[in-house]
C-alpha positions as CSV (number, residue, x, y, z in Angstrom):
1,X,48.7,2.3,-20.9
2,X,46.0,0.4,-22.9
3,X,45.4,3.5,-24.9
4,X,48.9,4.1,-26.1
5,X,49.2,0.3,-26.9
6,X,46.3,0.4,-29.2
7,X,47.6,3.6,-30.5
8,X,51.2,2.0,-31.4
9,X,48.9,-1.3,-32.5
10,X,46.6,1.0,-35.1
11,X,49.1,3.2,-36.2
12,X,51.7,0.5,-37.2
13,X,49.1,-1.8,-38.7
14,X,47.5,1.5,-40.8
15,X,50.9,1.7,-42.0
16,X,51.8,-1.3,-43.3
17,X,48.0,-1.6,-44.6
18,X,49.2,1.6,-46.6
19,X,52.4,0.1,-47.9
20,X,51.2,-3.0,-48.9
21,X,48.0,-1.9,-50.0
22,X,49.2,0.7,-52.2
23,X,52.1,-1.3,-53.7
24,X,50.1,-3.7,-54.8
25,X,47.3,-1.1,-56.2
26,X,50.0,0.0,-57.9
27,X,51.3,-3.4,-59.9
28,X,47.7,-3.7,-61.0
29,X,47.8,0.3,-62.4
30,X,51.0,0.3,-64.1
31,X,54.0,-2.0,-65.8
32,X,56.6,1.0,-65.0
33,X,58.5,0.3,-61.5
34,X,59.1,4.2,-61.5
35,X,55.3,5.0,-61.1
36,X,54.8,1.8,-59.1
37,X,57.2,3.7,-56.6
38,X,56.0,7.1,-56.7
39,X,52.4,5.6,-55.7
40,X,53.5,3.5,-53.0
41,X,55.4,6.6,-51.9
42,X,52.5,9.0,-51.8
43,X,50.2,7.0,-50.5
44,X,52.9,6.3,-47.6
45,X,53.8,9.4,-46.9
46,X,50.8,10.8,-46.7
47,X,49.0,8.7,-43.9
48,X,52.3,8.6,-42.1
49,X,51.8,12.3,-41.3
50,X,48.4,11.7,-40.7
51,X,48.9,9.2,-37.9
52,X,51.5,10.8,-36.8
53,X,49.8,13.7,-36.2
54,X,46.7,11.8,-34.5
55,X,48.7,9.3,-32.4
56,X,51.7,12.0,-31.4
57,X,49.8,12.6,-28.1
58,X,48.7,9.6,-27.1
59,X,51.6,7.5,-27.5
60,X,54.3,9.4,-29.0
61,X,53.6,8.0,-32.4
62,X,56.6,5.6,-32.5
63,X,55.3,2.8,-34.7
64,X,58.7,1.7,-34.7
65,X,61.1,-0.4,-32.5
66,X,64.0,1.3,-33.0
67,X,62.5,4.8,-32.1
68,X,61.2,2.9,-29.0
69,X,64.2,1.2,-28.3
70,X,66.2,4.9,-28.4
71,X,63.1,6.2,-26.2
72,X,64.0,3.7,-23.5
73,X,68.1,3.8,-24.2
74,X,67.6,7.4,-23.1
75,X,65.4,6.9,-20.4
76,X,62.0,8.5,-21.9
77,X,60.3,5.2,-22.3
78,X,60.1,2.5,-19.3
79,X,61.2,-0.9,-19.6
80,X,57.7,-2.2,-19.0
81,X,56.4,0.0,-21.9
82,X,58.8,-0.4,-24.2
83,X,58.0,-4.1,-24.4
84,X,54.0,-3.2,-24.7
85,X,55.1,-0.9,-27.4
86,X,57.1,-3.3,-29.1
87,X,54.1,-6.0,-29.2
88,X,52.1,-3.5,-30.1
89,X,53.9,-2.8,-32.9
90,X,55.1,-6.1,-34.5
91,X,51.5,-7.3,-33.7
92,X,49.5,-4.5,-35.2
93,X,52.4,-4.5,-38.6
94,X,51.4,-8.2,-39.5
95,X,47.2,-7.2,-38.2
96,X,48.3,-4.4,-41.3
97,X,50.1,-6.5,-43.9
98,X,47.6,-9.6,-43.7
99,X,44.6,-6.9,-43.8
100,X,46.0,-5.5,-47.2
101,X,46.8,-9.0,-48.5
102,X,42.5,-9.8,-47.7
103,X,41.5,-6.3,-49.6
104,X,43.3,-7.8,-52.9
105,X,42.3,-11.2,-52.7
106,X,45.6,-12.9,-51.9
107,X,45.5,-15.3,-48.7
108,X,46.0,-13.3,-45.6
109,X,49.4,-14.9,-44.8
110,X,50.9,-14.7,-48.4
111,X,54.5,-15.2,-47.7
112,X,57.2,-12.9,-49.9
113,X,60.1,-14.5,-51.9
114,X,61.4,-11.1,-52.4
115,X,65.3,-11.7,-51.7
116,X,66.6,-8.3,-50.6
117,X,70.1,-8.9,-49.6
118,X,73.5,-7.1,-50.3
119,X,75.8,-4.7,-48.9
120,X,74.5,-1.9,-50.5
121,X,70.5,-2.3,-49.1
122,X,71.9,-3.2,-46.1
123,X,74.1,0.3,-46.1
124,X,70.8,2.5,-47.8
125,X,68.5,0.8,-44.4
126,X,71.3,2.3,-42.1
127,X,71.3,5.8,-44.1
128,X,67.1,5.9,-44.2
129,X,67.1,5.1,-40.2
130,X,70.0,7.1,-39.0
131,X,68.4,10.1,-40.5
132,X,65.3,9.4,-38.9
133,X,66.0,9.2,-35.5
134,X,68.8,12.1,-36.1
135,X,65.7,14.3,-37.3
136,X,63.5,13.2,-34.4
137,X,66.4,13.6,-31.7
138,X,66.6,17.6,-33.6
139,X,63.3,18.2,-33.2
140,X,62.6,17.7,-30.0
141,X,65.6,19.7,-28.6
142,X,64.8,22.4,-30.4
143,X,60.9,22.4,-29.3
144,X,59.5,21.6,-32.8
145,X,57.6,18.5,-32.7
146,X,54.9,19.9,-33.8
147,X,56.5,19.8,-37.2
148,X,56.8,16.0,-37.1
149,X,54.2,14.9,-39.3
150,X,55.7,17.3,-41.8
151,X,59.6,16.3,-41.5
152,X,59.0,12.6,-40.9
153,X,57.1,11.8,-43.6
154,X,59.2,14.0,-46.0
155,X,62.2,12.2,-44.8
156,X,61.1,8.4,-45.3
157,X,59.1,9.6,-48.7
158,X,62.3,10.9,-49.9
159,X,64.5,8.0,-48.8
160,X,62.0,5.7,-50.8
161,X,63.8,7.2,-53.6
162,X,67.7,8.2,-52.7
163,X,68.3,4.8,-50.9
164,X,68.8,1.3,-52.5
165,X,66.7,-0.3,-50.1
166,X,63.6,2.3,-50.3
167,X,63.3,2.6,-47.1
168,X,62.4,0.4,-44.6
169,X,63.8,2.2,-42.0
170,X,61.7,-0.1,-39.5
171,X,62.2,-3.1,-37.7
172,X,58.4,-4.4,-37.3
173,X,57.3,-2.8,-41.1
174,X,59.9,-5.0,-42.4
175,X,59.2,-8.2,-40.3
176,X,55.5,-7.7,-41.3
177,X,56.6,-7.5,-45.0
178,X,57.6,-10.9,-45.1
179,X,53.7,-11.5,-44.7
180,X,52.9,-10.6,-48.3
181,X,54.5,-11.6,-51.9
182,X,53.9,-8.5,-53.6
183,X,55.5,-4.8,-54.9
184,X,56.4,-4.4,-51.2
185,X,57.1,-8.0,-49.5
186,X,60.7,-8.6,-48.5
187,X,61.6,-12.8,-48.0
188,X,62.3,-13.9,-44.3
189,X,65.8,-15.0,-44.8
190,X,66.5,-11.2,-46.1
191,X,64.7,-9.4,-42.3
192,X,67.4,-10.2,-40.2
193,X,70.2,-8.3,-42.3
194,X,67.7,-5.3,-42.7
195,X,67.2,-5.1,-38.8
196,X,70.7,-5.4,-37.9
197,X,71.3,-1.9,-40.6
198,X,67.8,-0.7,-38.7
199,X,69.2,-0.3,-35.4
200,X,73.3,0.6,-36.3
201,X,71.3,3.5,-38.0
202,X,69.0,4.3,-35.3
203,X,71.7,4.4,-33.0
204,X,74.1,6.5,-35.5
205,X,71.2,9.0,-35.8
206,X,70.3,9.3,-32.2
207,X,74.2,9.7,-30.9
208,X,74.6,12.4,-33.8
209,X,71.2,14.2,-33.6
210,X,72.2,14.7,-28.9
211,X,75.5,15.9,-30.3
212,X,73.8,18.6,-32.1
213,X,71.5,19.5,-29.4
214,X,74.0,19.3,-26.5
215,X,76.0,21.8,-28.8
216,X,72.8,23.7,-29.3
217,X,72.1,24.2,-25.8
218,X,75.6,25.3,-24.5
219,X,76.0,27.7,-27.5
220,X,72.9,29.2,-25.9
């Protein structure tokens, strides 16, 4: 169990180290908030595949609450690991974000006053997760999780760009956001909204993606 905690724990804090490390790289390389984007996207799509294809057989590479919430919904993930996955996680995303604030010389806990509110964020954050756990409910009924670090990190890099939020798409990334005032930080008072969207779209996802493969299977 240890070994999949710490797994979940490096995975989720390498991420966030990645988002918030290359956003704020980015501010200091260019004015334009197109390019700022594309670099935070690249660089986060990138190791996202990579630690998703390290961590997949250790712990299943969730490095996400609502994935390990839908794990356990569905019975694939016990109650007692679920809540070692979910410390693991919100622990190892503020480990991540206070990490990237150190490497720039900003105070480790660097609060954000990035105000991300509105109906229309709230709405992209349920479109960016649904699809997520719709594409990771489709790939394992049809045996191709092997393609996971491929279709997962194509999925959120090109949600950073077609949804109005960019793509949070993650309960413990975007609590660990509120740890740094940079490109990516998102305030406190805007989490709650975000996580609420998070999980409607994680469960949207996950209801339509065992449609799909209970229709799969009995067409078979």
């Amino acid at each position: 169990m240890l070994r999949k905690y710490l797994a979940e724990f490096i995975g989720t804090g390498t991420l966030v180290a990645v988002v918030v490390g290359s956003g704020t790289m980015a501010t200091q390389m260019s004015a334009d908030q197109g390019v700022q984007l594309l670099i935070n996207t690249i660089s986060t799509v990138f190791v996202l595949g990579i630690l998703i294809l390290v961590f997949g057989s250790i712990s299943g590479a969730h490095f996400n609450p609502a994935v390990s919430l839908i794990e356990w919904v569905q019975k694939r993930l016990s109650l007692n690991l679920l809540a070692g996955y979910l410390i693991s996680q919100f622990a190892g995303g503020i480990a991540g974000a206070m990490l990237a604030n150190l490497m720039f010389k900003n105070p480790a806990y660097f609060p954000s006053q990035h105000v991300r509110s509105g109906a229309n964020l709230w709405l992209g954050e349920v479109v960016a997760t649904a699809g997520l756990l719709f594409l990771i409910q489709l790939l394992r009924g049809q045996k191709k999780d092997s393609f996971a670090p491929v279709v997962i990190a194509s999925w959120i890099g090109s949600a950073y760009f077609f949804t109005s939020s960019t793509s949070f798409a993650n309960p413990a990334v975007t609590f660990a956001r509120t740890f740094t005032d940079t490109f990516s930080g998102i305030a406190m008072g805007s989490v709650a909204m975000f996580m609420v969207a998070q999980l409607i779209g994680a469960s949207l996802g996950s209801i339509l993606g065992k449609y799909f493969t209970q229709e799969q299977r009995q067409n078979l």
